[in-house]
C-alpha positions, 0 to 999 in steps of 0.5 A, spaced: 489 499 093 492 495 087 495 496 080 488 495 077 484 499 081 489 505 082 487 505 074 480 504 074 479 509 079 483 514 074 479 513 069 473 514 073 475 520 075 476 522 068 470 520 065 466 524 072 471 530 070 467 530 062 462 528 063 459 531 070 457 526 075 453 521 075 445 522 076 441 516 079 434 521 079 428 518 085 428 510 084 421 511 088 418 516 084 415 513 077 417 512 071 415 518 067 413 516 059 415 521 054 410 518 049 415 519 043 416 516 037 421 511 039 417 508 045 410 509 041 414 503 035 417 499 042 410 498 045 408 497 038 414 490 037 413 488 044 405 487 042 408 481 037 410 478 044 407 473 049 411 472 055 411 465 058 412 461 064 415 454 065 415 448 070 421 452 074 418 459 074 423 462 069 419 467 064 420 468 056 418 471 051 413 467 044 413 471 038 405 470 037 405 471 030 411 466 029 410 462 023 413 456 026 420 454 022 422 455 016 426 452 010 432 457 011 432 456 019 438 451 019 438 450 028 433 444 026 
């Protein structure tokens, strides 16, 4: 095993032995929403988002309430 590695390994090992081994749950299981306060304000800025698609296929998010540029927006 190389230098790099050995020293990888080492700090994995030291992080599983404070902070426990790794969980990964049941991927095929389903997402189990919590309903708190955090996912209520996610799903609340996600509304203000379309997603989009272009001639390629790639997919993106559009603000839907973007006024357009603006004096202070100096990319133009």
């Amino acid at each position: 095993m190389g230098r790099r590695m050995e020293g990888f390994v080492h700090v994995t090992e030291r992080l599983q032995s404070v902070f426990g081994p790794a969980t990964h749950g049941d991927t095929d299981g389903p997402v189990v929403h919590k309903h708190d306060d955090f996912e209520t304000a996610s799903e609340a800025d996600l509304k203000n988002f379309d997603v989009e698609t272009d001639s390629e296929g790639h997919h993106y998010a559009v603000r839907n309430n973007d006024p357009g540029p603006t004096s202070t927006d100096y990319s133009l």
